[in-house]
N, CA, C and O atoms as CSV, one atom per row, in Angstrom:
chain,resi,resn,atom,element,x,y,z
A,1,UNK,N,N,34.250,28.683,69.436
A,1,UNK,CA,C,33.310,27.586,69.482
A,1,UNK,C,C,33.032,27.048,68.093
A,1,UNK,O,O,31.899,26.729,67.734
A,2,UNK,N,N,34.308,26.940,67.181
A,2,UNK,CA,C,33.791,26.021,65.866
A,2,UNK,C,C,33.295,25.392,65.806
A,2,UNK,O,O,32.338,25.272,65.041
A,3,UNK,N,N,33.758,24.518,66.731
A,3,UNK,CA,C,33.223,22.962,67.032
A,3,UNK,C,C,31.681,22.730,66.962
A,3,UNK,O,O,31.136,22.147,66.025
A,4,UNK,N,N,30.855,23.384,68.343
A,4,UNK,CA,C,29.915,23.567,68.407
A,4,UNK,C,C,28.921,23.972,67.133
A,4,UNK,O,O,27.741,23.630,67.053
A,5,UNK,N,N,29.597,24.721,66.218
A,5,UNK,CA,C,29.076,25.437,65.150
A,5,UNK,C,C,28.993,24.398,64.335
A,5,UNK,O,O,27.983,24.271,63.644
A,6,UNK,N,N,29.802,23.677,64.283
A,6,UNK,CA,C,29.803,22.708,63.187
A,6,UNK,C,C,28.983,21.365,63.145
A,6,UNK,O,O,28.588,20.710,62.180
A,7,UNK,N,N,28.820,21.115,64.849
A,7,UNK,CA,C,27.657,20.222,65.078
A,7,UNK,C,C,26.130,20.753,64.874
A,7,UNK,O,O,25.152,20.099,64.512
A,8,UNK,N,N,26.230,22.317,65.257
A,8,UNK,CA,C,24.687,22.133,64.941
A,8,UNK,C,C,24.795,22.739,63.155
A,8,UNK,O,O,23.840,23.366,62.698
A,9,UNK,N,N,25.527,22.574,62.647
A,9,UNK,CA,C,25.791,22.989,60.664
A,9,UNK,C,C,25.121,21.056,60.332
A,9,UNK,O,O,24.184,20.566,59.702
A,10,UNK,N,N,26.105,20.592,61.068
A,10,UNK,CA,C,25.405,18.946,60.455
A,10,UNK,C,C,24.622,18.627,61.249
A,10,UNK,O,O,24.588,17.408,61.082
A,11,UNK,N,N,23.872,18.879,62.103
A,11,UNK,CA,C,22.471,18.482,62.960
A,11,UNK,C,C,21.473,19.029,62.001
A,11,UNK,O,O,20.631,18.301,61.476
A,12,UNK,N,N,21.590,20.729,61.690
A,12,UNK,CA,C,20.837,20.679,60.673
A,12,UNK,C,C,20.972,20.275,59.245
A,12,UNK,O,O,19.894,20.542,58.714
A,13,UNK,N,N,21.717,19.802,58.452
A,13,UNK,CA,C,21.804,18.940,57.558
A,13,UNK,C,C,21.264,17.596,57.614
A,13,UNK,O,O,20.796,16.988,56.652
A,14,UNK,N,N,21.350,17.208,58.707
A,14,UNK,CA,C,21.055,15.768,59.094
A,14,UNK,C,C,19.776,16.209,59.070
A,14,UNK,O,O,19.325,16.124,57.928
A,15,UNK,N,N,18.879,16.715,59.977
A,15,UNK,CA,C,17.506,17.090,59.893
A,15,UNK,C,C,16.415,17.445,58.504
A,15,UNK,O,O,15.298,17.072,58.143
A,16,UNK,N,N,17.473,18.380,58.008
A,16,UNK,CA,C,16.529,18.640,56.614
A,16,UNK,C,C,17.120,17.279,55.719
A,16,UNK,O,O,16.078,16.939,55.158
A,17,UNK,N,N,17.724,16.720,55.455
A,17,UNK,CA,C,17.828,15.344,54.420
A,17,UNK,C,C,16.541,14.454,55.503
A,17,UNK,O,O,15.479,14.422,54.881
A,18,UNK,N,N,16.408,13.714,57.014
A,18,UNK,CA,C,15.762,13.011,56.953
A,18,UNK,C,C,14.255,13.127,57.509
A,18,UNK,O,O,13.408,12.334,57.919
A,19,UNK,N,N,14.380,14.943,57.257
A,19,UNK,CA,C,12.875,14.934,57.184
A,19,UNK,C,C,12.017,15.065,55.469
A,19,UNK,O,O,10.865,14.869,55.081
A,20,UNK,N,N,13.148,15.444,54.890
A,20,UNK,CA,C,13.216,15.444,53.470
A,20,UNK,C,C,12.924,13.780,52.717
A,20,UNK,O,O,12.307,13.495,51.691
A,21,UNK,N,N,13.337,13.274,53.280
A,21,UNK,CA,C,13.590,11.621,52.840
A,21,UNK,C,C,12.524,11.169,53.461
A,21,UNK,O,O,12.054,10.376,52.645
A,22,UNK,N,N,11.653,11.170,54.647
A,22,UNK,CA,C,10.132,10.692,55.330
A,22,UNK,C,C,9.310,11.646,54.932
A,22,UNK,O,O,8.238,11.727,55.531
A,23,UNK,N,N,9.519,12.346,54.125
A,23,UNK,CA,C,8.010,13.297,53.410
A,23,UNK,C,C,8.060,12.558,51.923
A,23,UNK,O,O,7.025,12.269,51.322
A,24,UNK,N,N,9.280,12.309,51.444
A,24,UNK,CA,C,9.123,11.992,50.159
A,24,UNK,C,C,8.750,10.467,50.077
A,24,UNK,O,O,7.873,10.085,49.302
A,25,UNK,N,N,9.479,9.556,50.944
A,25,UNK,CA,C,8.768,8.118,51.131
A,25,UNK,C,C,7.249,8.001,51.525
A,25,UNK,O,O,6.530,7.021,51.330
A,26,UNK,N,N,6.890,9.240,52.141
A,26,UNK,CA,C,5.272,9.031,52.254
A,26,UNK,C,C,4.814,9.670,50.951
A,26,UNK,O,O,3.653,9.325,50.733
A,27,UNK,N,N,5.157,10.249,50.269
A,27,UNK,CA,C,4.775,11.049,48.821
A,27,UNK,C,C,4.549,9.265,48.263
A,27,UNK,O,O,3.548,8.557,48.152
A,28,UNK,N,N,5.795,9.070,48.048
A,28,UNK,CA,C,5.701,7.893,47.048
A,28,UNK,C,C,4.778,6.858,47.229
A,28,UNK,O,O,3.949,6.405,46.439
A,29,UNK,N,N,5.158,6.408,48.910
A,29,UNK,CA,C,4.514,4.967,49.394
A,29,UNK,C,C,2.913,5.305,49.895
A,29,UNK,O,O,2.082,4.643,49.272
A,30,UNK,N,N,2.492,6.006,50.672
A,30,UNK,CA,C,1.212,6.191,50.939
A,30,UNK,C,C,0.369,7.140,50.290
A,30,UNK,O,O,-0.759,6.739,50.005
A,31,UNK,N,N,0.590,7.994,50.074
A,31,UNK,CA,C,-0.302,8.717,49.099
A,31,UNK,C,C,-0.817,8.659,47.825
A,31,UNK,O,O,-1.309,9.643,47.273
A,32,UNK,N,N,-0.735,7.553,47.315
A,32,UNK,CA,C,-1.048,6.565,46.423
A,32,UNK,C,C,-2.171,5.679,46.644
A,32,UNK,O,O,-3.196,5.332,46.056
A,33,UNK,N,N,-1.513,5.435,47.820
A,33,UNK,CA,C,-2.631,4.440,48.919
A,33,UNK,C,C,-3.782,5.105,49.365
A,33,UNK,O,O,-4.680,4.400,48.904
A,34,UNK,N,N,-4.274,5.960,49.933
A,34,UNK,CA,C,-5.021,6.947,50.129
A,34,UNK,C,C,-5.694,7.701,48.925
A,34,UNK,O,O,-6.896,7.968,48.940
A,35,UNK,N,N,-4.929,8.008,47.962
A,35,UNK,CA,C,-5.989,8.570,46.803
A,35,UNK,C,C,-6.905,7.345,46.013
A,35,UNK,O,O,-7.823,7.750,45.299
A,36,UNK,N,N,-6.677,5.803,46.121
A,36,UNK,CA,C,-6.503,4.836,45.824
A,36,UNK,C,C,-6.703,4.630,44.854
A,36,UNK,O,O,-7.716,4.274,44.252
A,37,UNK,N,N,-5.148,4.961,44.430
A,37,UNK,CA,C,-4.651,4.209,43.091
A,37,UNK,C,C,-3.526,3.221,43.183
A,37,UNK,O,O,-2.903,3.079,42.131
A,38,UNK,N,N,-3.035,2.339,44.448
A,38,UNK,CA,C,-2.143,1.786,44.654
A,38,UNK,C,C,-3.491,0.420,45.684
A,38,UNK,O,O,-4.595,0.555,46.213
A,39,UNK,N,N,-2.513,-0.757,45.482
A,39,UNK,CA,C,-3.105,-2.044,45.375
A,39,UNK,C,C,-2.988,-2.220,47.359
A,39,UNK,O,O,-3.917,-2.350,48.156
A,40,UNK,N,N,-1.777,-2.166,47.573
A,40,UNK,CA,C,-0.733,-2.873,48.752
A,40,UNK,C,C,-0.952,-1.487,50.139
A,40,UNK,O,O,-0.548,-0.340,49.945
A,41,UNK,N,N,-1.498,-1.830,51.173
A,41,UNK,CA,C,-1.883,-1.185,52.380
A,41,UNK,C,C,-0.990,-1.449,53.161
A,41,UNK,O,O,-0.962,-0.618,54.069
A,42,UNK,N,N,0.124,-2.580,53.294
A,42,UNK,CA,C,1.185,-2.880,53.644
A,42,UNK,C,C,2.088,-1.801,52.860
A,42,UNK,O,O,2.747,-1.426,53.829
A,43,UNK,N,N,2.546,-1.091,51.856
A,43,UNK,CA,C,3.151,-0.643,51.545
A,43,UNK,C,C,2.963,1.239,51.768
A,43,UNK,O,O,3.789,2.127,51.556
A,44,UNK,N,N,1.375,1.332,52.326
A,44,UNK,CA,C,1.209,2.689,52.850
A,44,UNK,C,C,1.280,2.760,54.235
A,44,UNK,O,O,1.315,3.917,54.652
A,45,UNK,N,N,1.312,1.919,55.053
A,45,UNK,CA,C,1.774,1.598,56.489
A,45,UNK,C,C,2.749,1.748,56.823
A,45,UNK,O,O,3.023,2.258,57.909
A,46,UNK,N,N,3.740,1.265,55.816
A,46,UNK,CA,C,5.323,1.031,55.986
A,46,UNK,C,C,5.533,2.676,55.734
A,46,UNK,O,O,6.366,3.098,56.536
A,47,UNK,N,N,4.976,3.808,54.783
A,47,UNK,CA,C,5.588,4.815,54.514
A,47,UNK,C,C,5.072,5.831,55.391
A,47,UNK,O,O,5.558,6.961,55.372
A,48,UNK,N,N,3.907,5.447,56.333
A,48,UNK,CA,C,3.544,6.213,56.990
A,48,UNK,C,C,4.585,6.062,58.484
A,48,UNK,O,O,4.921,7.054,59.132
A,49,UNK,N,N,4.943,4.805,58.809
A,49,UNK,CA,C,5.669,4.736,59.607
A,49,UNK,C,C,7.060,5.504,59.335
A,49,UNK,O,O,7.440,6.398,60.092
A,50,UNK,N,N,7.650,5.177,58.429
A,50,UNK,CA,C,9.096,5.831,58.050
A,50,UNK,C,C,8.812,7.520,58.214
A,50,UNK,O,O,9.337,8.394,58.904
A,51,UNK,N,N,7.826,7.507,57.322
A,51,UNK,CA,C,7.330,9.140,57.829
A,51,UNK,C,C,7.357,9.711,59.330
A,51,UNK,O,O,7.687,10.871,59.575
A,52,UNK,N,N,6.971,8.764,60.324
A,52,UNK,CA,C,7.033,8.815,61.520
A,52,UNK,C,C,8.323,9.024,62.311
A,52,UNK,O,O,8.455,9.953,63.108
A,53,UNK,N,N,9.442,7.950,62.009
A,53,UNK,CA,C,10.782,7.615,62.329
A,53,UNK,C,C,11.536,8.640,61.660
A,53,UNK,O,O,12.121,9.544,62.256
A,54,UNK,N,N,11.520,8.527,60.724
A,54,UNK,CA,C,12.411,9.513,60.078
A,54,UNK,C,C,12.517,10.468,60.096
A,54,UNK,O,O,13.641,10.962,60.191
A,55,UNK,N,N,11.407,11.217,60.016
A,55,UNK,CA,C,10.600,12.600,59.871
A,55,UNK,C,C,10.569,13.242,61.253
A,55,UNK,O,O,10.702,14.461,61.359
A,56,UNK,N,N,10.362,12.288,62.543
A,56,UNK,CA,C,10.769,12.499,63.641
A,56,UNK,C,C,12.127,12.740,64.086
A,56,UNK,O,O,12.468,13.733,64.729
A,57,UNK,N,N,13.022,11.632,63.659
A,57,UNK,CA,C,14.545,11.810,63.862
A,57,UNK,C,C,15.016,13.329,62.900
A,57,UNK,O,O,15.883,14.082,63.342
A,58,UNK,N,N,14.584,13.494,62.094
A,58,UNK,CA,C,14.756,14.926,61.240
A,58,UNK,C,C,15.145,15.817,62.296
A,58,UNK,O,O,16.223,16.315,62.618
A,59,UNK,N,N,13.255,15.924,63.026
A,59,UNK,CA,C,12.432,17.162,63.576
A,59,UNK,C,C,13.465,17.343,64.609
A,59,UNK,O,O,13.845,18.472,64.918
A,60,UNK,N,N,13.968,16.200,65.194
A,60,UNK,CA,C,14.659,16.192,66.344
A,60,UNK,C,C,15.897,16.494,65.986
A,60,UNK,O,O,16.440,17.178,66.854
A,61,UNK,N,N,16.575,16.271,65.069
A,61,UNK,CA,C,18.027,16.892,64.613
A,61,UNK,C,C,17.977,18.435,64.760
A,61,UNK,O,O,18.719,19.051,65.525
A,62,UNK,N,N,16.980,19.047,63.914
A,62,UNK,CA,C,16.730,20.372,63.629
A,62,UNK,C,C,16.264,20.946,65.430
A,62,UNK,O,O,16.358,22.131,65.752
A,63,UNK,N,N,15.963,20.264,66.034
A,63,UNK,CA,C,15.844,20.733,67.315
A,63,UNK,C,C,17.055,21.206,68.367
A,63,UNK,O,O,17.429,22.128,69.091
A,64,UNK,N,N,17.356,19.954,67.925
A,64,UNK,CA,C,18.996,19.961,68.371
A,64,UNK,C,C,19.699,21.276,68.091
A,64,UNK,O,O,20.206,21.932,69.001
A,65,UNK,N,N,19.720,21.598,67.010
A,65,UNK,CA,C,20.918,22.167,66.544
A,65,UNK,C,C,20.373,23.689,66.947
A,65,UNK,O,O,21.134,24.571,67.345
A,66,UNK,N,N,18.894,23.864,66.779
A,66,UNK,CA,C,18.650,25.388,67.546
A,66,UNK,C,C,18.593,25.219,69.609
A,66,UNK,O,O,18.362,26.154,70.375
A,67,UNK,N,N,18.818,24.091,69.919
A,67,UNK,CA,C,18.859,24.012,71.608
A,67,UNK,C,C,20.067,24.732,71.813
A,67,UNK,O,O,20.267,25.761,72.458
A,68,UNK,N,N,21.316,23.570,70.748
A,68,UNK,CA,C,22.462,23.741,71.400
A,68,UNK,C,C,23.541,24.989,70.896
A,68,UNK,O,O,24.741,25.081,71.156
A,69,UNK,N,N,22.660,25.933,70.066
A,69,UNK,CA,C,23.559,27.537,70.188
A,69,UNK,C,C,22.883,28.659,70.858
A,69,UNK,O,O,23.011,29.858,70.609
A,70,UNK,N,N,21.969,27.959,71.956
A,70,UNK,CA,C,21.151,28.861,73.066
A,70,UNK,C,C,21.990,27.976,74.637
A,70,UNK,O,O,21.617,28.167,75.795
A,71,UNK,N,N,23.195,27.001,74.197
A,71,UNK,CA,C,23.441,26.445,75.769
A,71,UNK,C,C,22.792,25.547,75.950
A,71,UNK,O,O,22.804,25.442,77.177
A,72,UNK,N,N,22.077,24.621,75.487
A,72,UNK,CA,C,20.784,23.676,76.031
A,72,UNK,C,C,20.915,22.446,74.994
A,72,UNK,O,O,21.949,22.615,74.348
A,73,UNK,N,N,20.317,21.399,74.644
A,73,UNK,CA,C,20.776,20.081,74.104
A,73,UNK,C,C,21.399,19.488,74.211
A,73,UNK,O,O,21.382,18.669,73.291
A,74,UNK,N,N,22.377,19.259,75.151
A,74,UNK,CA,C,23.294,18.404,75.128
A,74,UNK,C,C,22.682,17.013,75.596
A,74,UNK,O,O,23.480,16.084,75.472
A,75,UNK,N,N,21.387,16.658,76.129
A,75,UNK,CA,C,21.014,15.507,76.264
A,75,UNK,C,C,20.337,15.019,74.480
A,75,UNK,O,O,20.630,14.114,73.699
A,76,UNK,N,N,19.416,16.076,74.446
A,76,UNK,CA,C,18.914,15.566,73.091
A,76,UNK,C,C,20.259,15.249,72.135
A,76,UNK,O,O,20.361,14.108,71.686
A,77,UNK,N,N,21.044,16.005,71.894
A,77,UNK,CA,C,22.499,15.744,71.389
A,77,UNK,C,C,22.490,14.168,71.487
A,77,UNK,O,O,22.048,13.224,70.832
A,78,UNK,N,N,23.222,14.381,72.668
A,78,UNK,CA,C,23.672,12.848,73.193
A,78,UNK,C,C,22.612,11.845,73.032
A,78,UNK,O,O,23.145,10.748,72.866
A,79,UNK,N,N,21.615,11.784,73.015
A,79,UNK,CA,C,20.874,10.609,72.296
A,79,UNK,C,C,20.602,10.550,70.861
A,79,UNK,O,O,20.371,9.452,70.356
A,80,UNK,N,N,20.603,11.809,70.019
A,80,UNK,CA,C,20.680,11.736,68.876
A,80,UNK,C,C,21.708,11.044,68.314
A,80,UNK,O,O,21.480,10.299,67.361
A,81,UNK,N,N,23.293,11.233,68.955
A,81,UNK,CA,C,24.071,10.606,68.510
A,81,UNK,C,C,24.407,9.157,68.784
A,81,UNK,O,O,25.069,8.525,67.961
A,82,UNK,N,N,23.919,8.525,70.064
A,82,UNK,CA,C,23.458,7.562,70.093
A,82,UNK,C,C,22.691,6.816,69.185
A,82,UNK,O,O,23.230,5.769,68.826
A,83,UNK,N,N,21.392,7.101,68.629
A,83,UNK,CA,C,20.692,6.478,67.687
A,83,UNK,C,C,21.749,6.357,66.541
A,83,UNK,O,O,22.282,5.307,66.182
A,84,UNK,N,N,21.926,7.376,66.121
A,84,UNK,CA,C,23.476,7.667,65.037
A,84,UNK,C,C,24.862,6.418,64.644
A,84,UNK,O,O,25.446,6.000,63.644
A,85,UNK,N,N,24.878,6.249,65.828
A,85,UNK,CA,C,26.037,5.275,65.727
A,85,UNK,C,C,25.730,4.446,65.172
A,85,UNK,O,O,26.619,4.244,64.345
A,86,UNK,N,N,24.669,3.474,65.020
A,86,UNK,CA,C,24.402,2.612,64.081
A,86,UNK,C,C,24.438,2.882,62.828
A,86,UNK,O,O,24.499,1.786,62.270
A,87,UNK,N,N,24.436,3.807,61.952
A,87,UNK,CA,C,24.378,4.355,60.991
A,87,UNK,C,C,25.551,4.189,60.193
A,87,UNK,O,O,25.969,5.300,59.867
A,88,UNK,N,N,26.227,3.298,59.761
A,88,UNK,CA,C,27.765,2.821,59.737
A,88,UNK,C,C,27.923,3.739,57.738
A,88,UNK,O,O,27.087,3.754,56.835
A,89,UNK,N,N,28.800,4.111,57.771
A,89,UNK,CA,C,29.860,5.079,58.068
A,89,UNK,C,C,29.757,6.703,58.730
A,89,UNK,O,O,30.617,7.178,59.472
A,90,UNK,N,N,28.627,7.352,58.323
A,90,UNK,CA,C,28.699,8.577,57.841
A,90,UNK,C,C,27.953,8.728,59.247
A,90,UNK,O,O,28.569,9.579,59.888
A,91,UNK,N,N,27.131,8.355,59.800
A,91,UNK,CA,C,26.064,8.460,61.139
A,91,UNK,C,C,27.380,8.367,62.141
A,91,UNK,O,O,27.816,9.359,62.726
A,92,UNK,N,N,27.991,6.963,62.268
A,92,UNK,CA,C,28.661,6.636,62.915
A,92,UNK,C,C,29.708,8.165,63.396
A,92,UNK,O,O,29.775,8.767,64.467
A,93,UNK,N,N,30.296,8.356,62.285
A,93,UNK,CA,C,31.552,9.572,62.292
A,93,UNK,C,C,31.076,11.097,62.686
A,93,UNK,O,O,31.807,12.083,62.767
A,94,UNK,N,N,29.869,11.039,62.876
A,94,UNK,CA,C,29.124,12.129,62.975
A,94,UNK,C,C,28.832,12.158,64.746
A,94,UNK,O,O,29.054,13.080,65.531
A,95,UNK,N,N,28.286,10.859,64.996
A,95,UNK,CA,C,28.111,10.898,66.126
A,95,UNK,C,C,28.880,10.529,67.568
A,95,UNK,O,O,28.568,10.620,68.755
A,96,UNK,N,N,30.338,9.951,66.646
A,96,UNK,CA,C,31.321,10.413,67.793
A,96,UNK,C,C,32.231,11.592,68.057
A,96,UNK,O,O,32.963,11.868,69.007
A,97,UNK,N,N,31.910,12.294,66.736
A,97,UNK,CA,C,32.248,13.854,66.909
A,97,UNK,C,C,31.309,14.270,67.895
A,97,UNK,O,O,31.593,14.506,69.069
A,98,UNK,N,N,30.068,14.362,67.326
A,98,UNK,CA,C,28.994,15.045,68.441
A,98,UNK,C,C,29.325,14.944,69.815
A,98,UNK,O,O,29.714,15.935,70.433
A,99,UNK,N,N,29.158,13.401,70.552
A,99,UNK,CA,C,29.535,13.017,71.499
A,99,UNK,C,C,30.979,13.779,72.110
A,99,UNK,O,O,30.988,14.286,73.232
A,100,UNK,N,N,31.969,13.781,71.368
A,100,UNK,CA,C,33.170,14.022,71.861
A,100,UNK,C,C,33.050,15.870,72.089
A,100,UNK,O,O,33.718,16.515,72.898
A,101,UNK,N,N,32.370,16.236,71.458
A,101,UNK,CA,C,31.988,17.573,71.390
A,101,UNK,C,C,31.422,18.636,72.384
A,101,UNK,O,O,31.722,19.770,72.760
A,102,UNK,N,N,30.253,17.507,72.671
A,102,UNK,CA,C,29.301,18.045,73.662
A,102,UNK,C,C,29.857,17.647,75.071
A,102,UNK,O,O,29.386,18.295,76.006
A,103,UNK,N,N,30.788,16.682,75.374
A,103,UNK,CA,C,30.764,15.659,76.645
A,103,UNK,C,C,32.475,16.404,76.852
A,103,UNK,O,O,32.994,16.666,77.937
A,104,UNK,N,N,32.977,16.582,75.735
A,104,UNK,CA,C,35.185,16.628,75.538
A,104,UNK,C,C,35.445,17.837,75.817
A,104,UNK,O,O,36.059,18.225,76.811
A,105,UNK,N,N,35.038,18.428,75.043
A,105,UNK,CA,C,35.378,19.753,74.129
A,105,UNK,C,C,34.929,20.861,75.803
A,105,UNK,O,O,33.846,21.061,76.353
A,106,UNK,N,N,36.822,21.506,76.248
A,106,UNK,CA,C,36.324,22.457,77.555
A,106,UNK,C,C,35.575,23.306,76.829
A,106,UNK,O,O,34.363,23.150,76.984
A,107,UNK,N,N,35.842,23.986,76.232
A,107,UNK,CA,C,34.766,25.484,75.781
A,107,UNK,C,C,32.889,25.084,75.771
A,107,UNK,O,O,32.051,25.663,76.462
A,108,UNK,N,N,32.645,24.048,74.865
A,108,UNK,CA,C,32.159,23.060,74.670
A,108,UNK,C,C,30.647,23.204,76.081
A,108,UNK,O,O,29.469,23.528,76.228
A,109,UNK,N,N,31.776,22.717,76.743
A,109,UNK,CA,C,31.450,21.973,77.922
A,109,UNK,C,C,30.793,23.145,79.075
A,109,UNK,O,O,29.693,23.008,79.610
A,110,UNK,N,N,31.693,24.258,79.302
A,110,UNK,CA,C,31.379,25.439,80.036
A,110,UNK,C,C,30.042,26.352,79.374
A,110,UNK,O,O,29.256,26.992,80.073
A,111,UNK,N,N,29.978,26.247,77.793
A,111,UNK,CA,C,29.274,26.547,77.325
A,111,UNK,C,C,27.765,25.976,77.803
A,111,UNK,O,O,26.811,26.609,78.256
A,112,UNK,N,N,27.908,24.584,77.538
A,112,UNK,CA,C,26.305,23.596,77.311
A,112,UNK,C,C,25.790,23.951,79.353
A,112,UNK,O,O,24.642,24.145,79.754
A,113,UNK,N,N,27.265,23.920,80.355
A,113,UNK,CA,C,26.399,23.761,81.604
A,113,UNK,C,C,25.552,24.543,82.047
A,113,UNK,O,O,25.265,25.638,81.563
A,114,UNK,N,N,24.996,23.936,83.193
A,114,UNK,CA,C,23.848,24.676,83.971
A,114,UNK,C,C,24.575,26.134,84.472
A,114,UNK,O,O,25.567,26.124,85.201
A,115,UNK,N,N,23.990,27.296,84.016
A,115,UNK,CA,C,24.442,28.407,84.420
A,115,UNK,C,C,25.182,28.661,86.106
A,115,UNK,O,O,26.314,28.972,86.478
A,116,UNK,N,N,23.892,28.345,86.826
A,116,UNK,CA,C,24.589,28.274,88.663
A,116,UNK,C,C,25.787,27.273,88.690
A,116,UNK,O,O,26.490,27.367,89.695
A,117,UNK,N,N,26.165,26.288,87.728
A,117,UNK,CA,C,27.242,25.141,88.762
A,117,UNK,C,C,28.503,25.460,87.888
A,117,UNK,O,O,29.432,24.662,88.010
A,118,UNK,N,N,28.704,26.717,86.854
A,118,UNK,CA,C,29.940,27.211,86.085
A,118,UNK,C,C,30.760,27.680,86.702
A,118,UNK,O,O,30.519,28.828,87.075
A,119,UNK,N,N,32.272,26.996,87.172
A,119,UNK,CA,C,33.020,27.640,87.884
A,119,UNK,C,C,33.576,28.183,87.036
A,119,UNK,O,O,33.806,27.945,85.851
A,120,UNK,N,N,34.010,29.735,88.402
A,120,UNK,CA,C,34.811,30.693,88.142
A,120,UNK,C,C,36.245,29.893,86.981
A,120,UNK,O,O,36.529,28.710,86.793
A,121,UNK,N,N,36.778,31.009,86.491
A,121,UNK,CA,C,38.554,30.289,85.597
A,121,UNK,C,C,39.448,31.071,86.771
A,121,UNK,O,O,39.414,32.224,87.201
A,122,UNK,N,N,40.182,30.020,87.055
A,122,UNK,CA,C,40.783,30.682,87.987
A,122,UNK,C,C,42.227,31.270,87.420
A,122,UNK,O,O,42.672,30.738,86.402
A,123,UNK,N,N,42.863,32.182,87.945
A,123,UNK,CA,C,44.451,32.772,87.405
A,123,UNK,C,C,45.010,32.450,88.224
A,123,UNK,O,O,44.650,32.368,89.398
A,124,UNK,N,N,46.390,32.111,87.576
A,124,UNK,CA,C,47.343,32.282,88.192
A,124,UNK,C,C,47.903,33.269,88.725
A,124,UNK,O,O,47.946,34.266,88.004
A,125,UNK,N,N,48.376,33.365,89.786
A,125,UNK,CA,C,48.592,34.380,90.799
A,125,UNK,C,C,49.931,34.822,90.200
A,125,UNK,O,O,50.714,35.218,91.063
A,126,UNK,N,N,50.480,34.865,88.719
A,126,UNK,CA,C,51.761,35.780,88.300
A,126,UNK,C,C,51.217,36.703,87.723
A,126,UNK,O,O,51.580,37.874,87.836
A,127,UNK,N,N,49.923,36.167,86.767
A,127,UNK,CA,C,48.936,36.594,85.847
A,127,UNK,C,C,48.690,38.022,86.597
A,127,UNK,O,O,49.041,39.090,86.095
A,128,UNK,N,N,47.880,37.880,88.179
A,128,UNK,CA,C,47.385,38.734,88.728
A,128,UNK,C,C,48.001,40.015,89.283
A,128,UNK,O,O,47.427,40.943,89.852
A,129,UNK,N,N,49.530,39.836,88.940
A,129,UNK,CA,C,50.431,40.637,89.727
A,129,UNK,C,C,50.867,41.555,88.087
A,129,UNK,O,O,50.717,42.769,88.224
A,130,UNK,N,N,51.136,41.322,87.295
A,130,UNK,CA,C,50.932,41.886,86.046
A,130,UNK,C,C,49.762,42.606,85.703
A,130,UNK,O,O,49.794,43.706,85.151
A,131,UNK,N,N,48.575,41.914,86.068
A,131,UNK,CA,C,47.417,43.130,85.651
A,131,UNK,C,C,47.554,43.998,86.654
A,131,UNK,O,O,47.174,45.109,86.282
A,132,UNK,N,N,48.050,43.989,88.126
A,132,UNK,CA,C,47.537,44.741,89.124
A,132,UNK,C,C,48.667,45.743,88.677
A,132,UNK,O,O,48.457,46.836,89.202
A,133,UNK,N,N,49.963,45.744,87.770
A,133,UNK,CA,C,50.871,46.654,87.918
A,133,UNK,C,C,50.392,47.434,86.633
A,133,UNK,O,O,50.404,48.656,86.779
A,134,UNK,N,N,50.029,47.034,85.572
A,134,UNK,CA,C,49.574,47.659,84.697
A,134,UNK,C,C,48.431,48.818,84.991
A,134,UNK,O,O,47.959,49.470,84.059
């Protein structure tokens, strides 16, 4: 399951940079505003929001990436990488791996499902005549 490993390695990367990046835009932009030493309330609004968006999309990366090596995220996944795609280059390339990952990828796939609807792997019946002689 590299694959898998490697999505939630950059889910959490993705998470700590943009919760990292909406703590520090509210460092800069609103907390200035609030101690008041800054002029512009439009400009502590704007960082409280990004704080919001960003800092949220973070929280939710980092969520992701501990759902989906317990079996579970593949929706949060799949909308994370959704939002993602807009993100032109690096979002983009990220989130049609993800996608192809969580949705493509058999191991992947048997892994993320609902425990009751995992079918059996079935053998081939030459397979079975070899173990039974062994």
């Amino acid at each position: 399951m590299g694959h898998l490993t490697m999505v939630r390695v950059l889910d959490a990367g993705f998470g700590v940079l943009a919760t990292g990046t909406g703590a520090y835009v509210f460092r800069l932009w609103t907390l200035p505003a609030i101690e008041g030493t800054a002029d512009s309330v439009l400009i502590a609004v704007l960082g409280a929001l990004i704080l919001l968006l960003v800092g949220g999309l973070g929280l939710a990366c980092l969520l992701a990436a501990l759902r989906l090596g317990r079996g579970r995220g593949r929706m949060l996944q799949t909308f994370l990488a959704c939002s993602l795609l807009l993100t032109f280059p690096i979002g983009t390339i990220f989130a049609v791996y993800a996608l192809w990952v969580c949705w493509a990828h058999p191991d992947v796939r048997r892994h993320l499902a609902p425990r009751e609807t995992v079918p059996e792997p079935v053998a081939e019946p030459g397979l079975l005549k070899v173990a039974a002689i062994s």
